[in-house]
C-alpha positions as CSV (number, residue, x, y, z in Angstrom):
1,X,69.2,-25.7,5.7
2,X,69.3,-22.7,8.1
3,X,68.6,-20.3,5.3
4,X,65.9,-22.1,4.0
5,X,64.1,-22.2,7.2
6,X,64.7,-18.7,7.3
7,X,63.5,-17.9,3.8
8,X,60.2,-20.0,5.0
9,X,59.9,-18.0,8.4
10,X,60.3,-15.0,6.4
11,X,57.5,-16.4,3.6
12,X,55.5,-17.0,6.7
13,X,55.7,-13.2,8.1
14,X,54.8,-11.5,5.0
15,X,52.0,-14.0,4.0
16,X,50.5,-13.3,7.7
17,X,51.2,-9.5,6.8
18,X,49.6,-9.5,3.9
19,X,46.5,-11.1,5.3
20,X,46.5,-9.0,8.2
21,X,46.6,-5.9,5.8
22,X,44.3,-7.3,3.5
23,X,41.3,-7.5,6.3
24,X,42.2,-4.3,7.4
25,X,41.3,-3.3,4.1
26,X,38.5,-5.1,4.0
27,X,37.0,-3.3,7.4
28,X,37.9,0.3,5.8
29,X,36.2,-0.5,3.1
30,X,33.1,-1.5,4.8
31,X,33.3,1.0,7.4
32,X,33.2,3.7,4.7
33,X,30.5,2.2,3.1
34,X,28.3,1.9,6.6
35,X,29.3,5.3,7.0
36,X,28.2,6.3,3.5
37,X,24.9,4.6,4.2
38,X,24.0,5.8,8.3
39,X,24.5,9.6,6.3
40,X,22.1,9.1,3.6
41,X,19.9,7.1,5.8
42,X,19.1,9.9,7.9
43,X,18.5,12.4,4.9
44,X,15.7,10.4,4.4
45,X,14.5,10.1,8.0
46,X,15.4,13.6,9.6
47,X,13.0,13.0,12.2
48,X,15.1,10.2,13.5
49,X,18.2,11.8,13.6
50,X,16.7,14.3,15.9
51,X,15.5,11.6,17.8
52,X,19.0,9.8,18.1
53,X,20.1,13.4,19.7
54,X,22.0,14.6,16.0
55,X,20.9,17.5,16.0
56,X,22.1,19.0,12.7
57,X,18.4,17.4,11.0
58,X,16.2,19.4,13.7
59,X,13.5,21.1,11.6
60,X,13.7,18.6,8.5
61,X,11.0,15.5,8.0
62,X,11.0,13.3,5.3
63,X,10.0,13.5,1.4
64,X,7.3,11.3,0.5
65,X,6.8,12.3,-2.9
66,X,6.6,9.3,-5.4
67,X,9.6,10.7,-6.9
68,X,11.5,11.1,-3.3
69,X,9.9,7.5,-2.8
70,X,11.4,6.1,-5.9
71,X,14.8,7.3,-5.1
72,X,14.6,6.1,-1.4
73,X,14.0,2.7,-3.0
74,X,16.8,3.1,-4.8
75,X,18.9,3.7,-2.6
76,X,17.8,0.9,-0.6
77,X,18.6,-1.3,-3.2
78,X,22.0,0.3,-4.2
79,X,23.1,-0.6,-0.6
80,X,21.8,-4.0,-0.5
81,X,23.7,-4.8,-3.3
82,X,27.1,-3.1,-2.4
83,X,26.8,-4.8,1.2
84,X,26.5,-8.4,-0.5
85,X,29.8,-8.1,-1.8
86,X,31.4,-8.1,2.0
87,X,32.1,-11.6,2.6
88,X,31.7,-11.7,6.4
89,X,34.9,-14.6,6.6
90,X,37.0,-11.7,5.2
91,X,36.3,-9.3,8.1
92,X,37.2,-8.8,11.4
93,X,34.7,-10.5,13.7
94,X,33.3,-6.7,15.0
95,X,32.6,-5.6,11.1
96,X,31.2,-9.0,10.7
97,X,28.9,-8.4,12.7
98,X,28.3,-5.3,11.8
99,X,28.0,-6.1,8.3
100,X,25.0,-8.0,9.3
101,X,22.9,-6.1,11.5
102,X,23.4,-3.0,8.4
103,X,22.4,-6.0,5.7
104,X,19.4,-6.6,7.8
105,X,18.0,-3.2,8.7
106,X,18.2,-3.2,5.1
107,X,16.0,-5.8,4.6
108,X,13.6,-5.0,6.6
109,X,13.3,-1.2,5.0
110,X,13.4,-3.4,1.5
111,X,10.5,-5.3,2.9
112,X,8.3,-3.0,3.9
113,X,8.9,-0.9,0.7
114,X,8.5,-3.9,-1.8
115,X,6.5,-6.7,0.4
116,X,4.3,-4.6,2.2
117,X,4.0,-2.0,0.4
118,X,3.6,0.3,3.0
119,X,3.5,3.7,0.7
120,X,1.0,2.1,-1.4
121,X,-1.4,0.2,1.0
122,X,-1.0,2.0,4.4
123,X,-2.5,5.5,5.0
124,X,-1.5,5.1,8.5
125,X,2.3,5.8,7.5
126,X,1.0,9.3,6.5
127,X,-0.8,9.9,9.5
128,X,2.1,9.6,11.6
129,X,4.2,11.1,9.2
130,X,4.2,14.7,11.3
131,X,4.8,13.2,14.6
132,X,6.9,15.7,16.4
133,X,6.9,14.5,20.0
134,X,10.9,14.5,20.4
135,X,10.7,18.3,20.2
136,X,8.5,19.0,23.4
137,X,9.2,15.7,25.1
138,X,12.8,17.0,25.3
139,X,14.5,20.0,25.6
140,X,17.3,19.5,24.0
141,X,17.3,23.2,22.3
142,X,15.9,26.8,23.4
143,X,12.2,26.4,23.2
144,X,12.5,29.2,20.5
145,X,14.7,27.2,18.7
146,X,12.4,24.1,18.4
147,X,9.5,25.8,17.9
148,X,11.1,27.3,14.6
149,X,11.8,23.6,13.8
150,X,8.0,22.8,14.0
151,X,6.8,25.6,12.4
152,X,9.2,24.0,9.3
153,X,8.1,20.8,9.4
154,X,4.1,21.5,10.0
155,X,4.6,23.5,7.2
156,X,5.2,20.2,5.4
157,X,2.7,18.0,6.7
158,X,-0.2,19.4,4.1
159,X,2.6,18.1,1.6
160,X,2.6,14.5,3.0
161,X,-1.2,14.1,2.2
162,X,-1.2,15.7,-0.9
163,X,1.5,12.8,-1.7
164,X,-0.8,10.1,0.1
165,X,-3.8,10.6,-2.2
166,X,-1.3,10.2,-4.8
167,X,0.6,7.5,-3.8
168,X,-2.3,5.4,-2.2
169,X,-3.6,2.5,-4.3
170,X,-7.4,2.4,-4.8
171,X,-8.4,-0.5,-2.6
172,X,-6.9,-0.3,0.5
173,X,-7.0,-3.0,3.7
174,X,-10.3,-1.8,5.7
175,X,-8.2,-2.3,9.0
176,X,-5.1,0.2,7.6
177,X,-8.1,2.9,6.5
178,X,-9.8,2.6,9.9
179,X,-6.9,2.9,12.2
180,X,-5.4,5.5,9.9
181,X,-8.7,7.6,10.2
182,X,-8.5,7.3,14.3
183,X,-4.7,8.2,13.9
184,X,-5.4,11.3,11.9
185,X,-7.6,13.0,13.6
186,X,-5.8,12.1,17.1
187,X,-3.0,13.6,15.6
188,X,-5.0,16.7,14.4
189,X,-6.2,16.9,18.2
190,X,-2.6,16.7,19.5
191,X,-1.6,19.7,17.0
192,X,-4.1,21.8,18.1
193,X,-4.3,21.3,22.0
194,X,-1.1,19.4,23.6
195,X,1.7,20.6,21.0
196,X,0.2,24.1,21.2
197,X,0.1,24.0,25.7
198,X,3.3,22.5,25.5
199,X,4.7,25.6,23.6
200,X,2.7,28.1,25.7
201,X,5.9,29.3,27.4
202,X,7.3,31.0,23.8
203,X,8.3,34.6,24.2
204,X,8.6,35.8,20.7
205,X,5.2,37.3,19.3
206,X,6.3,36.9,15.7
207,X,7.5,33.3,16.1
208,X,4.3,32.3,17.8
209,X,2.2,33.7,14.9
210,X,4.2,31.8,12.5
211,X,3.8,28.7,14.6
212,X,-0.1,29.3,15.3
213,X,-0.1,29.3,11.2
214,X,2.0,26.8,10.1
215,X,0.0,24.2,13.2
216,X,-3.7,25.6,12.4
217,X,-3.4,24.3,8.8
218,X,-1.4,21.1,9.3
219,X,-4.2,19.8,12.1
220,X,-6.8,21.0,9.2
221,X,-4.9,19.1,6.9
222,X,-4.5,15.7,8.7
223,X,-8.7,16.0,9.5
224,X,-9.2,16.6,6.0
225,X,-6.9,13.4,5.2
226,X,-9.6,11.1,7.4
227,X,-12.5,12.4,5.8
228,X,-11.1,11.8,2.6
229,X,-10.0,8.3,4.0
230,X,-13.3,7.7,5.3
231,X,-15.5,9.1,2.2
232,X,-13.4,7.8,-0.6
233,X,-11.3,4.6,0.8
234,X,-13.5,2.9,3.4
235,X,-16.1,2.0,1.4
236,X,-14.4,0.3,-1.1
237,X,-11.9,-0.9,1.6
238,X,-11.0,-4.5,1.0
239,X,-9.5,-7.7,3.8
240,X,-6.9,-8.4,1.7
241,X,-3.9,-7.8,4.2
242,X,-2.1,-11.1,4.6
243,X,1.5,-11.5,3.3
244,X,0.8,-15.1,2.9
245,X,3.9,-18.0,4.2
246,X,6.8,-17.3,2.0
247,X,7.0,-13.2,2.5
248,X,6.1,-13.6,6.1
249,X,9.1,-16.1,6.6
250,X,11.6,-14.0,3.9
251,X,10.4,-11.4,6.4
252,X,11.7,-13.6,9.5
253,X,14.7,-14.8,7.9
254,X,16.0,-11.3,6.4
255,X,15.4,-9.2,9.2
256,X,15.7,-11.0,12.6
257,X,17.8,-14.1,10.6
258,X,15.2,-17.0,11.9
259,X,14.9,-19.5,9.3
260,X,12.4,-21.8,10.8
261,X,9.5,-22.4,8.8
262,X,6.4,-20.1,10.4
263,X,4.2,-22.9,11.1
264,X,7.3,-24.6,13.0
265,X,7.5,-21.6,15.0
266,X,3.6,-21.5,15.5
267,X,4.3,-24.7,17.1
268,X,6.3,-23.7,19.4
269,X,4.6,-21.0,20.2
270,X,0.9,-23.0,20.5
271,X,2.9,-25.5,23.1
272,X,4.7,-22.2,24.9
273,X,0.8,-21.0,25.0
274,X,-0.9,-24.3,26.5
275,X,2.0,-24.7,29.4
276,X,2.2,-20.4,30.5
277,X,-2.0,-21.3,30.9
278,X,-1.2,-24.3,32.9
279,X,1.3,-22.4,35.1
280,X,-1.5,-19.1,35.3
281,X,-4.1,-21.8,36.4
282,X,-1.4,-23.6,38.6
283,X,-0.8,-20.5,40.5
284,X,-4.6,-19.6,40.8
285,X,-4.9,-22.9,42.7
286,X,-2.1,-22.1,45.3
287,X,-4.1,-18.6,46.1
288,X,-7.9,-19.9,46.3
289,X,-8.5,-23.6,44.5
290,X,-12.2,-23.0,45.1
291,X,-12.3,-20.2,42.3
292,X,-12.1,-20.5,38.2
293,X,-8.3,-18.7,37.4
294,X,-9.7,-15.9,36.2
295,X,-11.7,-14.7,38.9
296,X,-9.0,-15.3,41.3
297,X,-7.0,-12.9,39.0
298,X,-9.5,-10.5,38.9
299,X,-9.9,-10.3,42.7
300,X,-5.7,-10.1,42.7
301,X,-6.3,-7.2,39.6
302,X,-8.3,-5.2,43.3
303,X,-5.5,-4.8,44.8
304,X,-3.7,-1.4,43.9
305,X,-3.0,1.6,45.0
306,X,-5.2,4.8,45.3
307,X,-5.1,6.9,42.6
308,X,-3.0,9.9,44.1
309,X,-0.5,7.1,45.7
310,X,0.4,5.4,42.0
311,X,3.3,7.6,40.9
312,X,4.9,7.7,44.4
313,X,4.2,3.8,45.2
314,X,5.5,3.1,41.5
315,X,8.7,5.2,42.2
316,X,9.1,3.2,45.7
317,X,8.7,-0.1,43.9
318,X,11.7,1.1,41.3
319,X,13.9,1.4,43.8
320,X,12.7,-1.7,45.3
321,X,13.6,-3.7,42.0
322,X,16.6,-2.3,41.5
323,X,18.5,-3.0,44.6
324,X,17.1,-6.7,43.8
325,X,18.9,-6.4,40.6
326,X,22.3,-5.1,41.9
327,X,21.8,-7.5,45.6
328,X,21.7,-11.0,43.9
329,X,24.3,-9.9,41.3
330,X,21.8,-10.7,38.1
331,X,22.8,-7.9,35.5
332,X,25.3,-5.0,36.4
333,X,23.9,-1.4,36.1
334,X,26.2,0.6,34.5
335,X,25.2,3.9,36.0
336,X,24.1,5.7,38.7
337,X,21.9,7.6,37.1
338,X,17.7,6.9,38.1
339,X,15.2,6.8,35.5
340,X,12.8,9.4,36.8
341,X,8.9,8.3,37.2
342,X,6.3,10.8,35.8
343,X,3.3,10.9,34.9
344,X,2.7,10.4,31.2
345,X,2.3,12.9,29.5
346,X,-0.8,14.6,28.1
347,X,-0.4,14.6,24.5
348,X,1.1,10.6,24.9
349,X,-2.2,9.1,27.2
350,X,-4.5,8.1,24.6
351,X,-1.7,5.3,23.2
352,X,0.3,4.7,26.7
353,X,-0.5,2.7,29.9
354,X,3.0,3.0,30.9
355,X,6.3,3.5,28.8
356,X,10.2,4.6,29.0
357,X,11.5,6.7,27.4
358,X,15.2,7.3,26.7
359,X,17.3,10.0,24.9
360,X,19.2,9.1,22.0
361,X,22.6,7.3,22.1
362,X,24.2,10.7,20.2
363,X,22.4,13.1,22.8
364,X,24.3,15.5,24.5
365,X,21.7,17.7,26.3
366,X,18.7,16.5,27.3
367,X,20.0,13.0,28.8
368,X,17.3,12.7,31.6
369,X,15.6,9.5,30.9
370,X,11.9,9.3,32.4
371,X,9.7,6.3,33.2
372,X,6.2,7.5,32.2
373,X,2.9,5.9,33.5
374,X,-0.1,6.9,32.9
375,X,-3.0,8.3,36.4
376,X,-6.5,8.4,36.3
377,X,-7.9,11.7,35.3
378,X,-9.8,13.7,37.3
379,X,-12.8,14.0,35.8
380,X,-13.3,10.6,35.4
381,X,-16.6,8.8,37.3
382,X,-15.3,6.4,40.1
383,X,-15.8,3.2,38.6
384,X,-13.7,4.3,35.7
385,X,-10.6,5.2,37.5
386,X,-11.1,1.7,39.7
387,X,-10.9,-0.1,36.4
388,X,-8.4,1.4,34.9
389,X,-6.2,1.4,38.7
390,X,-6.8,-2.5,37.8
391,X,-3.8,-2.9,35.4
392,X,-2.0,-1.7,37.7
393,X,-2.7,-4.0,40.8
394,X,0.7,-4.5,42.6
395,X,2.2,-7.5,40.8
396,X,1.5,-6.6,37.4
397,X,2.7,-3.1,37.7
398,X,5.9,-4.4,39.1
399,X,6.0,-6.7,36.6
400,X,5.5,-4.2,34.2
401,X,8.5,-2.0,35.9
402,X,11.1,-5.1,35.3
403,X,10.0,-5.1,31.5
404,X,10.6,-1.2,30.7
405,X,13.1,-0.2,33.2
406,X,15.0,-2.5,36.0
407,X,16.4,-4.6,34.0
408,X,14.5,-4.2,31.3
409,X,14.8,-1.5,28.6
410,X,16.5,0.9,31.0
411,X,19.0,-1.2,31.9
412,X,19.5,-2.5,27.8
413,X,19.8,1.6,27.0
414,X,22.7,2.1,29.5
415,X,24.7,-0.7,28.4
416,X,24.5,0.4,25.1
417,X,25.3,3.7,25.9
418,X,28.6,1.9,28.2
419,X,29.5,-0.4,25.4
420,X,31.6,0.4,22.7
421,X,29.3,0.2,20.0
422,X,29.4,1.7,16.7
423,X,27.1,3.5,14.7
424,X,25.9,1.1,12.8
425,X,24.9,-0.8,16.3
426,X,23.3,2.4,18.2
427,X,20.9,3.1,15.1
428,X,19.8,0.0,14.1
429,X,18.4,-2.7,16.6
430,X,16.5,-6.1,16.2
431,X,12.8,-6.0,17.3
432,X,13.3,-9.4,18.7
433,X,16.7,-8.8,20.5
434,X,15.3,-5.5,22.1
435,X,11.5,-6.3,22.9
436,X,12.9,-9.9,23.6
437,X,15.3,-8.8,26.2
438,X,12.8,-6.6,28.4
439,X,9.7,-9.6,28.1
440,X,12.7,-12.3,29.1
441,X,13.1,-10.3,32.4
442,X,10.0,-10.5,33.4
443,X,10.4,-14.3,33.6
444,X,13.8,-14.3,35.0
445,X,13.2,-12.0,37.7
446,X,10.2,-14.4,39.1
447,X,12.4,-17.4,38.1
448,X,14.9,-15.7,40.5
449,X,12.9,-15.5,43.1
450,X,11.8,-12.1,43.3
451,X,8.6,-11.4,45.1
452,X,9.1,-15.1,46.4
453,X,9.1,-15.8,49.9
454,X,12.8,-14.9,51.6
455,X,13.7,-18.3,53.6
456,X,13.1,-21.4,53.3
457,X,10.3,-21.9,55.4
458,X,7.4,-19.6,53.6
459,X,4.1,-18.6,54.7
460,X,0.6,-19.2,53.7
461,X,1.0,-15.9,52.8
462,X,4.3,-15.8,51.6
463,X,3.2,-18.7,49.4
464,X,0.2,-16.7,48.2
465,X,2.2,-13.4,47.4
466,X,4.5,-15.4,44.9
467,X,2.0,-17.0,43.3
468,X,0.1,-13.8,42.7
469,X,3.5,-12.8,41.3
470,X,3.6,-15.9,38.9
471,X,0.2,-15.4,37.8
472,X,0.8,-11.3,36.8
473,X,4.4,-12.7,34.8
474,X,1.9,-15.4,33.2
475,X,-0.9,-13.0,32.0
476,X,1.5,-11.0,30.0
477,X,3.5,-13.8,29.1
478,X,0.1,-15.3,27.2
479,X,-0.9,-11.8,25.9
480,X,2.9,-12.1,23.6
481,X,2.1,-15.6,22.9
482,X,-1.3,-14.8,21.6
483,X,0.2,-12.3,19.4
484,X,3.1,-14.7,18.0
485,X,0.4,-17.0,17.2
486,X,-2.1,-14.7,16.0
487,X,0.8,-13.0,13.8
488,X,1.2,-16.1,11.9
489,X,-2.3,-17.5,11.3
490,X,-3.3,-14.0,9.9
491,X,-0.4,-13.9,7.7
492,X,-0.4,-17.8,6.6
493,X,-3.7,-19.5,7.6
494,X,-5.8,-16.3,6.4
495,X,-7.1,-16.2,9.9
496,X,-10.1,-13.3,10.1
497,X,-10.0,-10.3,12.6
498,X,-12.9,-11.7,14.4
499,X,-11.2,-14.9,15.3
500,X,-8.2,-13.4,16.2
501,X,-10.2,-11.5,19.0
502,X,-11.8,-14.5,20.0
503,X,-8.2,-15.9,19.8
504,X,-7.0,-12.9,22.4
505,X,-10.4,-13.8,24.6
506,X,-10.3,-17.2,24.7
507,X,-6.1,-17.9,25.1
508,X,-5.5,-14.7,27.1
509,X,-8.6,-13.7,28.7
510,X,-8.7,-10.3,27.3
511,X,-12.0,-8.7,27.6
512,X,-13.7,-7.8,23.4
513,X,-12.2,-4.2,23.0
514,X,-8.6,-4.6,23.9
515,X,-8.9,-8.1,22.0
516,X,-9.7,-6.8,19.0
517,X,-7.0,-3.9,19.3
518,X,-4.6,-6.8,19.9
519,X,-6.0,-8.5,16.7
520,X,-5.9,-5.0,14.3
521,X,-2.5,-4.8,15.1
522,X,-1.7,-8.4,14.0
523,X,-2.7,-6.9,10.4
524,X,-0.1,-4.4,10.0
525,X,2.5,-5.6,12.7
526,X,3.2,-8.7,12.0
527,X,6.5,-8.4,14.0
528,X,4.8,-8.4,17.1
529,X,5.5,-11.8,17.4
530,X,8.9,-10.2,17.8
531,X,8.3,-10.3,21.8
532,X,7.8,-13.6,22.6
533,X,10.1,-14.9,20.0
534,X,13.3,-12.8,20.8
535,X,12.8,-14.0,24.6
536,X,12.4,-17.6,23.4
537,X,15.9,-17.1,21.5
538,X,18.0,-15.1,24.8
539,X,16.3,-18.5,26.9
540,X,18.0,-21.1,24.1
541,X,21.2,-19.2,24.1
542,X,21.1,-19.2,27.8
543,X,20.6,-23.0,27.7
544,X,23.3,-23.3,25.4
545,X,25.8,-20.9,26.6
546,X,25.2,-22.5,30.4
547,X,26.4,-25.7,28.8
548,X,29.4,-24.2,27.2
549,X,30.6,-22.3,30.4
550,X,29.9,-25.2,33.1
551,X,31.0,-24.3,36.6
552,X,32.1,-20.6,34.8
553,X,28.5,-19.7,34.2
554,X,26.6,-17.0,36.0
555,X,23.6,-14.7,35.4
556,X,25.6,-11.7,35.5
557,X,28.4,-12.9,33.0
558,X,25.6,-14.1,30.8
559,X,23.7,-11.1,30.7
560,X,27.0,-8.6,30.1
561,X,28.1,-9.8,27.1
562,X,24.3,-10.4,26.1
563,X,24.5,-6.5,26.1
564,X,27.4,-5.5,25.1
565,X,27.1,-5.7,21.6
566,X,24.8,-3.5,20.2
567,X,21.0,-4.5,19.7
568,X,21.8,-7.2,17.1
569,X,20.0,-9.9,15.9
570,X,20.1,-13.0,18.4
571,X,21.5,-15.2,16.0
572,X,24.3,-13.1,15.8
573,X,24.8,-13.1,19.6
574,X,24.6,-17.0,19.0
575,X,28.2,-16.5,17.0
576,X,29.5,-14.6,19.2
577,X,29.1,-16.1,22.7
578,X,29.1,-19.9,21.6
579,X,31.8,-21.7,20.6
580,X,30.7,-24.1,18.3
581,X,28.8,-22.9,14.9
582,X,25.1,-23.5,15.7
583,X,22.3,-24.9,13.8
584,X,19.3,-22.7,12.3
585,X,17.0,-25.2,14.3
586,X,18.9,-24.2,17.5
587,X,17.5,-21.0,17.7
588,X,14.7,-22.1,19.6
């Protein structure tokens, strides 16, 4: 009997080994693979492995010849096959997940290629094609050194719009033609004045001729490219850019792994809309009930700071924030380290109101990591620098600050940089987990009580100053939630560009320019529901993991291992931080 039980214990072991041995297989297997595919990857985006601080693809930029194009699809679909045959139950619960943030940054490449289109339909892609602002923005190499890496790739960019007339169908969406007009010659502007001051400093004559070459004909090229878009596309432009209800929710469910129906999520989204206006015109009422919401927002826009105190007050408020952050314990800051606040700049002021901007998880060098907003200039006439010191009126400018950098985006970059991520999980992020995370801040900070009153006997005015608060975190709250909902009746209900402005005037009480920016975008990212749907997600899982943990729960817990895993898709949190195996419907 005794050996018997023995020969079973023994059976036992060795099964167990052999499992244990066979996963381990299983993760080098996929581990070789991911590695395989991070490698070839960046080959075909150089310009983002400079970016990401791996330095070895300075001076390289991407192919976008139809045969280069061809192959990249290819290769796109050689992966996506050899990652399906991973089953996610055989792997270790990292590579699982690991497995499935690769299998959707897949997807969403395979999406844009094949759904959108995007080298067929969208000059802008071959606007931007050339942008080189990672080589003067940082200096991670000798000045001479990058400037021989821009001479190689302007050399290219005359290259990339040979290929677009090529490549380009013959009817193209009138929005993609007139935006990529207004981005080529921006960019031609940038190449002539901002990339060439920012260079000004370069010693070697015979370099700087090379580079004055190599520039002069790329900005000629990229002007020739918009009046070739505006003569030979425009006209015959067509308003055929909807991906119509199935692709736009394949899109959702391959890339950020939502499976609701779109119009299920539009619902959500129009009730999120009609209760974030209630709350804006609730507020308004605690500050002056004799005036319309909107003028008392207006009057609260007034107050901001002069225009040679913004920087300096900005850089006060940081601080501010942060030791709000660290004092009631609400997400740890893994660093000492400040983001630094400058000005934004030159060559980045036309498309920035204020920004942060990081170095890449693989740089070595040029770490510094700068909060960028953007002054008045000095030429401008008075009223013009008034309105534009509007948007940055006290509470929405700190409001603003919690979203990029305390504890916003800041905050999510030093985690990942603290966390032991992998490859796989510092390259590729989910637009709703990252753009999700920063716009839920804004809303738990205020939920927390910052710019609240401090005891519990407030002021008139203390009541006042948090409801001017509430009112800031509710107008951009309602600008994401007019782009979730505009996102999907463009795509599904073949909603117009002019009622999606009126949709941005009417729900968020933007004025007509900035509305119908809001509402271009909607035609070509329809992602940008991305903001207000990944903070609708971290707000469920909060729900759900506060029920789990009980009397266990806090902020800080929750938000740490939020964090600590990469930038993955929020259903994949979901896995990991609940117990139980969740529902698709329980995203929400």
């Amino acid at each position: 009997m005794r050996a018997h039980i023995c020969r079973l214990i023994r059976f036992g072991a060795l099964s167990l080994a052999s499992a244990v041995f066979a996963g381990q297989t299983q993760d080098a297997e996929y581990e070789a693979v991911a590695e395989e595919y991070v490698k070839t990857y960046l080959v075909a985006h150089p310009l983002q492995g400079t970016a990401l601080g791996l330095h070895e693809y300075d001076g390289k930029i991407s192919d976008y010849s139809r045969l280069a194009l061809d192959a990249e699809l290819s290769r796109l679909r050689r992966f996506d096959d050899r990652l399906a045959k991973f089953d996610p139950a055989k792997l270790s619960q990292r590579q699982s997940i690991d497995l499935r943030i690769l299998q959707a940054a897949v997807k969403r490449d395979l999406f844009e290629m094949q759904d959108m289109a995007m080298f067929d339909r969208n000059p802008m892609v071959y606007a931007r094609a050339g942008d080189v602002n990672v080589y003067i923005k940082r200096n991670f190499a000798p000045l001479e050194d990058r400037v021989r890496s821009l001479v190689a790739i302007e050399s290219q960019i005359p290259n990339i719009l040979i290929a677009a007339r090529t490549n380009l169908d013959e009817k193209l969406p009138k929005p993609f033609v007139e935006l990529a007009i207004q981005i080529a010659r921006g960019s031609a502007d940038f190449l002539k004045k901002d990339l060439v001051a920012a260079v000004s400093g370069l010693k070697d004559e015979q370099l700087r001729v090379a580079f004055q070459a190599a520039n002069r004909r790329a900005a000629n090229a990229l002007s020739d490219y918009a009046t070739w878009l505006e003569r030979e596309k425009l006209p015959k432009a067509t308003l055929e850019f909807a991906l119509g209800e199935k692709k736009f929710g394949r899109f959702l469910a391959q890339t950020e792994l939502v499976d609701l129906p779109p119009q299920k999520i539009l619902e959500i989204g129009m009730a999120q809309l009609k209760a974030e206006q209630e709350a804006f015109a609730e507020a308004a009422k605690k500050i002056d009930p004799n005036k319309p919401a909107i003028e008392v927002f207006k009057q609260i826009q007034g107050e901001h700071p002069a225009s040679d105190k913004l920087i300096p007050d900005i850089a006060k408020d940081l601080d501010k924030l942060r030791k709000y952050v660290v004092s009631r314990r609400l997400v740890g800051i893994p660093s000492e380290i400040r983001a630094k606040v400058k000005e934004t700049p030159q060559y980045l002021r036309a498309t920035s109101f204020a920004s942060m901007d990081t170095p890449g998880p693989f740089e070595k060098r040029a770490t510094e990591a700068y909060y960028y907003v953007t002054p008045t200039e000095g030429d401008w006439p008075e009223q013009e620098k008034q309105e534009w010191l509007t948007a940055f009126n006290y509470y929405t400018s700190d409001v603003v600050s919690i979203h990029e950098v305390y504890p916003g985006h800041y905050v999510q970059f030093l985690h990942l940089n603290a966390s032991p991520a992998s490859k796989v999980e510092k390259i590729f992020g989910s637009y709703a987990f990252i753009e999700g995370w920063a716009h839920y801040c804004e809303k738990m900070m205020i939920d927390e009580g910052f710019g609240g009153p401090a005891n519990s006997s407030p002021s008139e005015d203390d009541v006042k100053r948090a409801a001017k608060y509430r009112m800031a975190q509710a107008d951009e709250a309602l600008l994401r939630l007019c782009r979730l909902c505009v996102s999907i009746k463009v795509h599904t209900q073949n909603m117009s560009i002019d009622e999606a402005t009126k949709f941005f005037q009417d729900n968020c009480y933007y004025e007509q320019k900035p509305a119908r920016q809001e509402a271009m975008r909607a035609t070509f990212d329809p992602g940008y529901l991305n903001y207000t749907l990944g903070k609708l997600q971290i707000l469920k899982l909060r729900d759900d993991y506060k029920a789990q943990q009980g009397d266990d729960f806090s902020l800080q817990k929750f938000h740490h291992e939020l964090l600590s895993h990469g930038m993955p898709p929020i259903r994949l949190l979901r896995e990991i931080m609940l117990k139980y195996e969740s529902k698709w419907d329980q995203v929400l």
